[in-house]
C-alpha positions in Angstrom: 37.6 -2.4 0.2 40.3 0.7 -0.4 38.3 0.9 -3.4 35.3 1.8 -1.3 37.5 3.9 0.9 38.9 6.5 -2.2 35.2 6.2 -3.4 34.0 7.6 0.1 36.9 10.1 0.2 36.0 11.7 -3.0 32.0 11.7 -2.5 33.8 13.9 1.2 35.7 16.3 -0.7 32.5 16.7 -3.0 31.2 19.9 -1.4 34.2 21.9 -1.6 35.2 21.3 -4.8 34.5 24.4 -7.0 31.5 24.1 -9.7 33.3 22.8 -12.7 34.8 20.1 -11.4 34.4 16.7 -12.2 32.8 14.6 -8.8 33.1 10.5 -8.7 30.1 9.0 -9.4 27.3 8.5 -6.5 26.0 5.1 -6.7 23.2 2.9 -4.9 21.4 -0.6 -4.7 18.0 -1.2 -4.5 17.2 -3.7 -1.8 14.0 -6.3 -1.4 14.0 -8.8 1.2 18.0 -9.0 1.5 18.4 -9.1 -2.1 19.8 -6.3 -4.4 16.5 -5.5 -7.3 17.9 -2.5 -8.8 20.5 0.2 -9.0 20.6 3.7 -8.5 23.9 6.0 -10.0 24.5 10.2 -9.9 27.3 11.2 -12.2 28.2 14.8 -10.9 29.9 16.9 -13.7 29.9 20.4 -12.5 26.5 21.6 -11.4 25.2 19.0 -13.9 24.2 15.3 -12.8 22.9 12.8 -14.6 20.9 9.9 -13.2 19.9 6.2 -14.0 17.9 4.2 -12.0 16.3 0.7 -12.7 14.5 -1.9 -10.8 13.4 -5.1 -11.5 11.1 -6.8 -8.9 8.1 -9.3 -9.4 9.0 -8.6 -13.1 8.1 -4.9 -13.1 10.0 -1.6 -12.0 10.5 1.7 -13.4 13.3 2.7 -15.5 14.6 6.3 -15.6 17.0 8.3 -16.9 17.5 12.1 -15.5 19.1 15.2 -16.0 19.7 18.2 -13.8 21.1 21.6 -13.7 21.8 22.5 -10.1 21.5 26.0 -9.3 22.0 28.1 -5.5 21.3 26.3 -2.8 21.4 23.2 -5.1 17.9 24.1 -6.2 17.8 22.3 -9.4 17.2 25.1 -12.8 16.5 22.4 -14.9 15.5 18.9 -15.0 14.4 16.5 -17.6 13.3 13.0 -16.8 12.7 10.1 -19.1 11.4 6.5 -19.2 8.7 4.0 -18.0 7.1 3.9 -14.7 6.5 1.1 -12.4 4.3 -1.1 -14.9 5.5 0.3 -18.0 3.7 4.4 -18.2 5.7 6.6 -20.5 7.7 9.1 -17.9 8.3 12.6 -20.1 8.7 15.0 -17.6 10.9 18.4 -17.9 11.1 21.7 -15.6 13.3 24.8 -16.2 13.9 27.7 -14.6 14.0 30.9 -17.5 13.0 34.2 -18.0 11.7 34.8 -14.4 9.5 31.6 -14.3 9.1 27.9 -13.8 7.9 25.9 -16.4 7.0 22.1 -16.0 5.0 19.5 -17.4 4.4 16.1 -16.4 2.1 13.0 -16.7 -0.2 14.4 -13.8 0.2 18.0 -15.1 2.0 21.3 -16.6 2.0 24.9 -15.8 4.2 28.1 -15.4 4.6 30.1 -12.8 6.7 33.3 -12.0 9.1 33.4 -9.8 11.0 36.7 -8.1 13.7 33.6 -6.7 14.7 30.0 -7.5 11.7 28.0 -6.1 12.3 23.8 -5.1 10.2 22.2 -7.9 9.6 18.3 -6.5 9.7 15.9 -9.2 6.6 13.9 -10.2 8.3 10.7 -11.2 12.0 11.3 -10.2 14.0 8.5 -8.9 15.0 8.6 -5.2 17.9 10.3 -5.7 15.6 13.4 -5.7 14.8 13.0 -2.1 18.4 12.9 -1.0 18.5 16.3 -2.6 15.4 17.8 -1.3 17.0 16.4 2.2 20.1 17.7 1.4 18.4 21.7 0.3 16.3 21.2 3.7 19.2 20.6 5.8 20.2 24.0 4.7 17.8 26.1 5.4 17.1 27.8 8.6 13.8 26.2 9.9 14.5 22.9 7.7 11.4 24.1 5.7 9.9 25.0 2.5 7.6 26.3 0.4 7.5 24.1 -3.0 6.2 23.5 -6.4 4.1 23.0 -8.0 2.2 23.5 -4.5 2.6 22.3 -1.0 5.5 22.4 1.4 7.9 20.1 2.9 9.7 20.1 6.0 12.8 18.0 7.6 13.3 16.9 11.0 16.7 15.7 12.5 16.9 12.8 14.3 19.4 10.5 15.9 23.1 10.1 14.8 24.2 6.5 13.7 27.5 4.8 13.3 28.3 2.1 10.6 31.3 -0.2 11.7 32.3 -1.1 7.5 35.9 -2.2 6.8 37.5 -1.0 9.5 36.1 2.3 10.0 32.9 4.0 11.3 30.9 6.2 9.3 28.6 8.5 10.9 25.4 9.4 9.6 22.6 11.7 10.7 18.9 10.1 10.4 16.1 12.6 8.9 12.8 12.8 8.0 11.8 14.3 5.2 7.6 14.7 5.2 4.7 16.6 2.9 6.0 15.2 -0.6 4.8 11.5 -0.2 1.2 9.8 2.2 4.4 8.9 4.5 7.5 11.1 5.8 10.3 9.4 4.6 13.3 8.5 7.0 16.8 8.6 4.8 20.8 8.6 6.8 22.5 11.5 5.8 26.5 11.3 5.7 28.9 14.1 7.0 29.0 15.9 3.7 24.9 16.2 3.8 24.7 13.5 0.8 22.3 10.4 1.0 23.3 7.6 2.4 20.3 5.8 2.8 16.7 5.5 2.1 14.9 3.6 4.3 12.2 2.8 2.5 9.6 -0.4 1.9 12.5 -1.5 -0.7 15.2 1.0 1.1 18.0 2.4 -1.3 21.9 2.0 0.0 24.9 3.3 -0.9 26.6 0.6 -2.9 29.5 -1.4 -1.0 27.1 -1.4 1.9 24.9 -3.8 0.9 26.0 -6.4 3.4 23.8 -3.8 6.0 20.9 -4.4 4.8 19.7 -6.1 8.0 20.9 -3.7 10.1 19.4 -0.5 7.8 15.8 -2.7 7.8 16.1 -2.7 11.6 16.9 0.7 12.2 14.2 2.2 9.6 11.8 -0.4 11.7 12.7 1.4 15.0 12.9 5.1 13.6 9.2 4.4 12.1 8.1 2.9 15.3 9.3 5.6 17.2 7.6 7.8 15.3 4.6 6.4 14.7 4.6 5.1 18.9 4.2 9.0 20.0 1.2 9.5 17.4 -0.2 6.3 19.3 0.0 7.9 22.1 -1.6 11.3 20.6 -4.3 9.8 18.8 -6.0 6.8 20.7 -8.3 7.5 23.1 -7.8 5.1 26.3 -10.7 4.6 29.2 -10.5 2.9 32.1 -14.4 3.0 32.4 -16.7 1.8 30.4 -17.6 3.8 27.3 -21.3 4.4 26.2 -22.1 6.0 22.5 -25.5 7.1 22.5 -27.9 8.8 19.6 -26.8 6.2 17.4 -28.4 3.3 15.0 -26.5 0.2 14.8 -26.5 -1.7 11.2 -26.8 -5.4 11.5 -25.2 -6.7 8.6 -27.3 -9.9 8.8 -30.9 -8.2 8.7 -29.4 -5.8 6.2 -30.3 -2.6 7.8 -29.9 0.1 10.4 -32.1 -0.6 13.5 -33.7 2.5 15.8 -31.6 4.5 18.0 -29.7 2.7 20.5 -27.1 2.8 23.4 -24.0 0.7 22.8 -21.5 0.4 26.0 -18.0 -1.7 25.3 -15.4 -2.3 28.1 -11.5 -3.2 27.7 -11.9 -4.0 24.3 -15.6 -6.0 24.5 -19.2 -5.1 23.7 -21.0 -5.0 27.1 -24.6 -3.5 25.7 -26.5 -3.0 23.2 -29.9 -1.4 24.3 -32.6 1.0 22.9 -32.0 4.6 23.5 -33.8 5.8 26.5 -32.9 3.2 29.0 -31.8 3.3 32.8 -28.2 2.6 32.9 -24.9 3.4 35.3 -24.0 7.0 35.2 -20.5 5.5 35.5 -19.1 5.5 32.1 -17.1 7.7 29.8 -20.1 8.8 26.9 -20.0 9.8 23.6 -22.5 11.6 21.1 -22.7 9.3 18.3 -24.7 12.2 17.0 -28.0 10.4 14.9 -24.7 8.9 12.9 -24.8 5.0 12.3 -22.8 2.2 13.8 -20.9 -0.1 11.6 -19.1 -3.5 12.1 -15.2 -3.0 11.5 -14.0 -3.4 7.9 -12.3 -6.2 6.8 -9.1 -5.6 3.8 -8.6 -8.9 2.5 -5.6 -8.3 0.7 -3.5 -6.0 2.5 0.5 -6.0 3.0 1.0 -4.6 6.3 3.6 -1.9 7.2 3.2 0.3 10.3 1.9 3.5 8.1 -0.7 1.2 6.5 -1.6 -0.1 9.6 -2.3 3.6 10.9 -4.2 4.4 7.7 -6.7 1.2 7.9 -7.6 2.2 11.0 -8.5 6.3 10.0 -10.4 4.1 6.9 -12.6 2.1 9.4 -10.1 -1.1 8.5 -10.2 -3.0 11.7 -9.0 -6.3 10.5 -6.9 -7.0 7.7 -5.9 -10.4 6.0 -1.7 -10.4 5.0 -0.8 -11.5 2.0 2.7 -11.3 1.8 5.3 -9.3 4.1 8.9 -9.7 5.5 8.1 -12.2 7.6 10.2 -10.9 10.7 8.8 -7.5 10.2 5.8 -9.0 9.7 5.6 -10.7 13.1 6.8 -7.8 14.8 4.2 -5.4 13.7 1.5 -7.6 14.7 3.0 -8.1 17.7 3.4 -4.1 18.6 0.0 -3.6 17.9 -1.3 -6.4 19.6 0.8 -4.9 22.7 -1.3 -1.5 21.4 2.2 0.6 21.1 1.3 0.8 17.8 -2.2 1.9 16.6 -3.1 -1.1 13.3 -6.3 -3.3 12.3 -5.8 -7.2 13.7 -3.8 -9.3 11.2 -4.3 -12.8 9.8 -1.9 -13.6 7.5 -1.4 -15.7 4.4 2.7 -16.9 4.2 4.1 -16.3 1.0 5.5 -18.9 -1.0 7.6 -18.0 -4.3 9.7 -19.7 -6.9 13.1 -18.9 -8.1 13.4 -16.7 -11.2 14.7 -13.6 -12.6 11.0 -12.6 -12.1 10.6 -13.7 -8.5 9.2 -11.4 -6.1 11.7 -11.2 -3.4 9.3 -11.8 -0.5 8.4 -14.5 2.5 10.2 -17.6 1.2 11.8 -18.9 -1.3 12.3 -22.5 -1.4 14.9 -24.2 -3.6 13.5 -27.7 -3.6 10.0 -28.8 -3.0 11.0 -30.4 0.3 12.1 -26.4 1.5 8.7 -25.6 0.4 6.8 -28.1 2.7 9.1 -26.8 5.3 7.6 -23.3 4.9 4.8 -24.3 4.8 5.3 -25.7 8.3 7.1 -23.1 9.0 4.3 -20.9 8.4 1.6 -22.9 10.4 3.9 -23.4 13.6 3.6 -19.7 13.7 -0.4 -19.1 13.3 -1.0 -18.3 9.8 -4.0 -19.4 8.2 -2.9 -19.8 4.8 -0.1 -20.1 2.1 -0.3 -18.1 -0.6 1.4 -19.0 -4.1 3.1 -16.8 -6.0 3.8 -16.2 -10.3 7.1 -17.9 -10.4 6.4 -21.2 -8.1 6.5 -24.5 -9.9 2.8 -25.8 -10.9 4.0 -29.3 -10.4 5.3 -28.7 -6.8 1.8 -26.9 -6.0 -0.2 -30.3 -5.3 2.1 -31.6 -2.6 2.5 -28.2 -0.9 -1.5 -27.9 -0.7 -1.6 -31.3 0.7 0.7 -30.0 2.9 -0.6 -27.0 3.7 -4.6 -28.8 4.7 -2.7 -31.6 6.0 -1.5 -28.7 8.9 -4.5 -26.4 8.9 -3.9 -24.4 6.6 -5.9 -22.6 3.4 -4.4 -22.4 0.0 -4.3 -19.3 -2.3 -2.4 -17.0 -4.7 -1.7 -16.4 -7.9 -1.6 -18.7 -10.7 2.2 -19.7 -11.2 3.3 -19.1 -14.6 2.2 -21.4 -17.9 -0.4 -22.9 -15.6 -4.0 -21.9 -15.6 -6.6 -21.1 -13.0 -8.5 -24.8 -13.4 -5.2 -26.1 -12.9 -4.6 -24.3 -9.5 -7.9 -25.2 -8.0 -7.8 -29.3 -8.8 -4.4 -29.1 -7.1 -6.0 -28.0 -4.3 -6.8 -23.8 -4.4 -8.9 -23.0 -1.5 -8.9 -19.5 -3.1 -8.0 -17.2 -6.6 -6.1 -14.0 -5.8 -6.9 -11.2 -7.8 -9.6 -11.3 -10.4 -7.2 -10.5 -13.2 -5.6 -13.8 -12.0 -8.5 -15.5 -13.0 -9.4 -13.9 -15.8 -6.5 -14.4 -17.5 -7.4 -18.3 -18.3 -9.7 -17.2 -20.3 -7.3 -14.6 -22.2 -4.2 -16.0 -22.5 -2.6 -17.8 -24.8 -0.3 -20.8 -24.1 3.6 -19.8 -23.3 2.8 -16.7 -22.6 4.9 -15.5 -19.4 2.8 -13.4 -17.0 5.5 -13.0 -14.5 5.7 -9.8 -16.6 3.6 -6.7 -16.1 1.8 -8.8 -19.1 -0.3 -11.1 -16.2 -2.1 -7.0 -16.1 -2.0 -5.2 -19.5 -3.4 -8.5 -20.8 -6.4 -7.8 -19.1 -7.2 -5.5 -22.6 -8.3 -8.3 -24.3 -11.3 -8.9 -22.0 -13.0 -6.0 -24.1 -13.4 -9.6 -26.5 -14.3 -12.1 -24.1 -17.7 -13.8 -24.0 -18.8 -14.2 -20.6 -21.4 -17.5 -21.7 -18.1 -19.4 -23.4 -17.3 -22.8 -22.4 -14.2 -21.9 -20.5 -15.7 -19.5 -17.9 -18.5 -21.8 -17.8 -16.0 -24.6 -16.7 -13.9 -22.5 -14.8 -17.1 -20.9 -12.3 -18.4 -24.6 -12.5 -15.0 -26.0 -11.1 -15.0 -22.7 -8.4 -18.5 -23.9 -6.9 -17.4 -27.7 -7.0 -14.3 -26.2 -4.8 -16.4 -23.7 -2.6 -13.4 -21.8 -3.7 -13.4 -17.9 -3.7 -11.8 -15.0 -5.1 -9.9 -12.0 -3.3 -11.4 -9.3 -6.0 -8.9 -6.4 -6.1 -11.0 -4.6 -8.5 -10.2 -0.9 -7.2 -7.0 -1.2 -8.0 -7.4 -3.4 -11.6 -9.4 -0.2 -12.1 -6.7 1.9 -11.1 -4.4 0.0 -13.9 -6.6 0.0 -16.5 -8.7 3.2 -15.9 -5.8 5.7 -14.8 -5.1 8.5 -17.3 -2.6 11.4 -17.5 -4.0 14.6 -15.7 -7.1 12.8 -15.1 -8.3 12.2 -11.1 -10.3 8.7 -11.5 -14.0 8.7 -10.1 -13.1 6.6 -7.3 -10.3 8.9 -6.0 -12.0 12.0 -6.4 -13.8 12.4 -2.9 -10.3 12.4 -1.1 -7.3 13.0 -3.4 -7.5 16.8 -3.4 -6.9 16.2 0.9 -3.8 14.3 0.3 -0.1 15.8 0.1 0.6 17.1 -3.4 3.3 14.6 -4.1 0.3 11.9 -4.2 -2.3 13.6 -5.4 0.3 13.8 -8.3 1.1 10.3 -8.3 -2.7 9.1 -8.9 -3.0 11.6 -11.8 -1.0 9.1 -14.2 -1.5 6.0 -16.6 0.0 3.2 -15.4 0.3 1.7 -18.9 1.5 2.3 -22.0 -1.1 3.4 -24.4 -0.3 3.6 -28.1 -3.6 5.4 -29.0 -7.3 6.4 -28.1 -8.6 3.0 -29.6 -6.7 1.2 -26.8 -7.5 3.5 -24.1 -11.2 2.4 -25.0 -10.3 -1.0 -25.0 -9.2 -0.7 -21.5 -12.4 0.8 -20.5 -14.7 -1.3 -22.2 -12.7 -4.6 -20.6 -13.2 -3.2 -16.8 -16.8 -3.3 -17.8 -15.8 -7.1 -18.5 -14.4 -7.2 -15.2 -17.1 -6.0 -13.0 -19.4 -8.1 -15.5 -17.2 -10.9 -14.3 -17.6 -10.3 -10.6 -21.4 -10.2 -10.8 -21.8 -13.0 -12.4 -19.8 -15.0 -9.8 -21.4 -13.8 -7.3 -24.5 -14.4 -9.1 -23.3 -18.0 -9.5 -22.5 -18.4 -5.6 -18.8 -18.2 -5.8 -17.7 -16.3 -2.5 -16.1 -12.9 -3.3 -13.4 -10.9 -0.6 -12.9 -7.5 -1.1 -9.3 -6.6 -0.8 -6.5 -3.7 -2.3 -3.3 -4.3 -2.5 -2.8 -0.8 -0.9 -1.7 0.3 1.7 -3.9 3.8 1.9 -7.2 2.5 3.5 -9.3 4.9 1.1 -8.9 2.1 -1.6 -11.1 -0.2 0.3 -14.0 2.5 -0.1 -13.6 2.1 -3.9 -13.7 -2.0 -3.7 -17.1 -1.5 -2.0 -18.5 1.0 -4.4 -17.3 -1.4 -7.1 -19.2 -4.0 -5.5 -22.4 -2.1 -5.9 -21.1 -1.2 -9.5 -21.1 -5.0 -9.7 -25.0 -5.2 -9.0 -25.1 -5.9 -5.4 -26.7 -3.6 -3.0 -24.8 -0.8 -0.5 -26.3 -3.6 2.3 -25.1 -7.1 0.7 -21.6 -5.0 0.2 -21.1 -4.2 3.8 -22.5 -7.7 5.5 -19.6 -9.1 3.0 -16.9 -6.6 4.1 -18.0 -7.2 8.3 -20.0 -10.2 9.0 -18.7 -12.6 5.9 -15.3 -11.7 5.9 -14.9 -12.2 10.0 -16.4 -15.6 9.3 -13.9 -16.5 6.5 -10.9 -15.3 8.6 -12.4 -18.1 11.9 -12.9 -14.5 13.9 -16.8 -15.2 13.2 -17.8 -15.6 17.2 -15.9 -12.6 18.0 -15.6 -10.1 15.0 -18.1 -9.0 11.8 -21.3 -7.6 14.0 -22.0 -5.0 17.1 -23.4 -7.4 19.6 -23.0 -8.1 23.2 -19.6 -9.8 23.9 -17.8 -9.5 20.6 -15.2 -7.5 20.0 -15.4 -3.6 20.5 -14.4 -3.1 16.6 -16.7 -0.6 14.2 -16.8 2.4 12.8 -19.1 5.6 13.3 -20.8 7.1 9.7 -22.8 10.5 9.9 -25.2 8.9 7.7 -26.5 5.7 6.7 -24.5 3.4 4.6 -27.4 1.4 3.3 -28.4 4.2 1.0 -25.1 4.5 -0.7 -21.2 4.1 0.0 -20.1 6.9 -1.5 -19.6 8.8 1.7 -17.5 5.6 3.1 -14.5 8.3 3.4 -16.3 10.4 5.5 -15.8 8.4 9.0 -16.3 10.7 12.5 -15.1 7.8 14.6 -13.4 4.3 14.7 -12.7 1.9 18.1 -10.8 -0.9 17.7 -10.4 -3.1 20.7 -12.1 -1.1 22.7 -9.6 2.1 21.7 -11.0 5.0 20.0 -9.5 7.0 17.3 -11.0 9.9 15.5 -9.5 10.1 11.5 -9.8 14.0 11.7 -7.2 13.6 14.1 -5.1 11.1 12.7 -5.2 13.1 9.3 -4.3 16.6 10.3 -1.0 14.7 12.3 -0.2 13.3 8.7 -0.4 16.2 6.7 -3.9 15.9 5.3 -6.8 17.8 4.9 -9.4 16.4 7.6 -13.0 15.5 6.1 -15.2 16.2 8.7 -15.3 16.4 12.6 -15.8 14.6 16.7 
């Protein structure tokens, strides 16, 4: 502990130290579910500070090593990063200030530009040091604003002080947020000396020696995000104590396939009470909205989501009025759903899948992890005392514990799903009982792999290249779809962001996000202009490409075959579901088959079928409003004037412009 103590001391007498001297090292762990995943170190020497950061988590994390010149203001002068990105991408990124100009280049893009004064240049893959320092420039500057580069501006907000009893002693920290560089403001504890203490992230950063806080860090980001995100509830959802009628609108039944005429449509405290032609005698007494000639559709359904409260906001701007969980902190899991049940919190309804790992150096740190197979019964009932509807498995479980824990599981109620542990295969999973694949690279990769190969690595994805090769009529898809239909067992797709992995290129914005990335804050927009992968040449980029084709070859043909498909993302944005529908139609299917699977079908799979998945009297008040008509095509899917969720309605112009994007159209 006095160890700690000098360490602090020195880090304190950091900012009046002249420039050349030497500084202690600043130094961080990387936290997941109570467990340290990675680490985080700033050696200071001078104005120079070099930086290495590496995570390892669900056998993947980026690894980066940095150097920076700090100039005035700390505004760095130069600043060359180096390494591999989450699932492996090269990271070559400079920037130096020379000459009376900025000149940077990075995976999403390069450019110079002249400057008359040191201008903040935000880093495209930087490690989270950076936003300490773009905290720590902010807190210094008069309006805690600023224009940046390579466009955009970012601002910082002070918030509440907070006191840390450690050791003895109390150190007080000032809580911030920091917002235009990210889709989310990020909320990070600044000490005394204007350094960061803390980013309270999804996987929050600490100041090493603190670790044992962890809990009490993960609350406190929990309440500083729900304060937050409790006064745009209250900004952006649009209560009635009436009844509310939308008129000039046509309704699509996602049974029949199609829109019908124009119609009435009157919901009350959070139920459909009407559905009638226009034109009709009714009560003057109601609250009524314009639904403009637009069309009415049934509330989307993400059936792989992991829920946070941003995401939940962003499903609902996206239409996204129900989502299925598939893997959260449980506590903070339970909570969320509870908040927005309670509507202090605006979010889609959650059903949720309990994650189930293994123990590994490859574990994913999430749900539970049970040491002996009798632990993992217990979560199991753990899980179904608490209202989940499934378990899902996860890369590092043990195959031969898997049939006793899906006996468990339907012995209790509950489905069975997940990914298919390590050295086992697809056909395995689903005679021990899979009710359901997740992801279709999951699946696919019986048919690719070879045995001993380990895909708790980022391999169980880049091996998906080799489906450029695969023959669609061999033996073991035939047995593995066969075995699929034997099981009525399904598959959660994920194919908008398996085309993300594969398809992603430097510089290059992918079809799918083209209709909205040039709306989001510049720190994403840069983020989705990258490869995720390491390419070694031109021939493997086209190997990528042509096995997506195989992909989407894959999914037609199991739905050709009858195999139930659920569209999900693994993302927390909202817009992704958009792309997992297009990709459906990609698939073969039609804009109308799509959208009765991603409202009607999906309500039905979840047990919400008599109350959720169609715009009928006496089911719940959950749909979206489209300015055109979806059956034609879903490429406007993004464009959404209106959505009411339990009887609440939101506009996502609104929601947008409060989270720093660029709206798309208008009430």
């Amino acid at each position: 502990m006095r160890r700690l103590h000098i360490a602090v001391l020195a880090l304190a007498a950091w900012s009046t130290l002249p420039a050349s001297a030497a500084v202690t090292e600043e130094r961080y762990a990387i936290m997941s579910n109570g467990d340290p995943v990675g680490t985080l170190s700033a050696k200071h020497d001078g104005r120079a500070v070099t930086i290495d950061y590496a995570v390892v988590n669900n056998g993947r994390g980026p690894k980066l090593h940095e150097r920076l010149e700090l100039g005035k203001q700390d505004i760095p002068s130069a600043w060359q990063i180096n390494g591999n990105s989450l699932m492996g991408g090269t990271v070559q990124e400079s920037m130096r200030i020379a000459g009376g100009k900025l000149q940077w280049t990075s995976q999403a893009d390069s450019g110079s530009v002249p400057l008359a004064a040191p201008k903040l240049y935000i880093g495209n893959d930087a490690s989270p040091w950076a936003f300490g320092l773009y905290a720590r420039i902010l807190m210094g500057t008069p309006n805690g604003k600023l224009d940046v580069l390579p466009a955009g501006s970012i601002s910082l907000a002070k918030g509440r002080t907070v006191t840390l009893a450690h050791g003895g002693k109390h150190v007080k920290l000032t809580a911030v947020v920091l917002s235009g560089i990210t889709l989310t403001p990020k909320f990070l504890l600044m000490d005394e000396q204007r350094r960061m203490f803390a980013l309270l992230d999804e996987s929050p950063v600490i100041r090493a020696g603190y670790e044992s806080h962890y809990a009490e860090l993960k609350a406190l980001a929990g309440e500083l995000s729900s304060e937050y995100l409790s006064g745009l509830q209250r900004q952006l959802a649009h209560r009635f104590d009436q009844p509310v009628r939308i008129r000039n609108v046509r309704v699509f039944d996602p049974v029949a396939g199609k829109a019908g005429p124009l119609s009435l449509v009157t919901f009350y405290r959070g139920r459909i009470s009407a559905v009638v032609p226009e034109g009709g005698a009714l009560s003057d007494a109601v609250h009524e909205i314009d639904g403009k000639g637009g069309t009415l559709v049934p509330g989307l359904h993400d059936m792989h989501a992991h829920n946070t409260p941003w995401s939940a906001l962003f499903n609902i701007a996206a239409g996204v009025t129900t989502t299925r969980d598939m893997g959260s902190e449980n506590d903070s899991l339970l909570k969320l759903t509870q908040r927005i049940e309670a509507g202090e919190l605006a979010g889609p309804n959650i059903v949720p899948a309990g994650f189930i790992e293994g123990r590994s150096p490859f574990a994913m740190h999430l749900g539970i992890l049970p040491a002996t197979l009798d632990e993992g019964k217990a979560a199991v009932r753990w899980y179904g005392d608490r209202g989940y509807r499934w378990i899902k498995i996860y890369n590092s479980m043990n195959p031969e514990w898997v049939p006793a824990l899906a006996a468990e599981a339907h012995r209790v109620g509950l489905g069975v799903l997940g990914h298919v542990p390590a050295f086992a295969t697809p056909d395995q999973m689903l005679e021990a009982g899979y009710d359901e694949i997740t992801h279709v690279n999951q699946l696919m990769l019986g048919w690719l792999l070879q045995p001993g190969e380990d895909t708790r690595t980022p391999l169980r994805l880049t091996a998906l290249a080799r489906a450029a090769d695969l023959d669609l009529a061999s033996a073991p898809v035939r047995k593995t779809v066969a075995l699929m239909k034997e099981k009525n067992a399904g598959l959660d797709t994920t194919l908008a962001i398996v085309e993300q992995l594969m398809m992603s290129r430097s510089g290059e914005v992918l079809p799918g996000a083209a209709p909205y990335l040039e709306h989001m804050p510049i720190g994403y927009q840069r983020y989705r202009k990258r490869s995720y992968v390491k390419f070694k040449d031109d021939a493997e980029k086209q190997r990528y490409a042509d096995a997506f084709v195989k992909v989407l070859q894959t999914a037609a043909l199991l739905r050709r075959e009858g195999v139930p498909l659920w569209p999900g993302t693994d993302d927390p944005s909202g817009f992704l579901l958009h792309r997992e529908l297009q990709l459906y139609v990609k698939a073969g299917m039609t804009p109308a088959e799509v959208l009765r699977i991603a409202s009607y079908d999906c309500a039905r799979h979840l047990g919400r079928g008599e109350d959720s998945g169609a715009i009928t009297q006496g089911r719940d008040a959950d749909f979206l409003l489209l300015p055109a008509d979806p059956v034609a095509s879903l490429d406007g899917l993004h464009d959404i004037r209106m959505v009411v969720k339990g009887g609440v309605v939101y506009y996502p112009d609104e929601i947008y412009r409060a989270l720093n994007i660029v709206p798309f159209g208008g009430k």
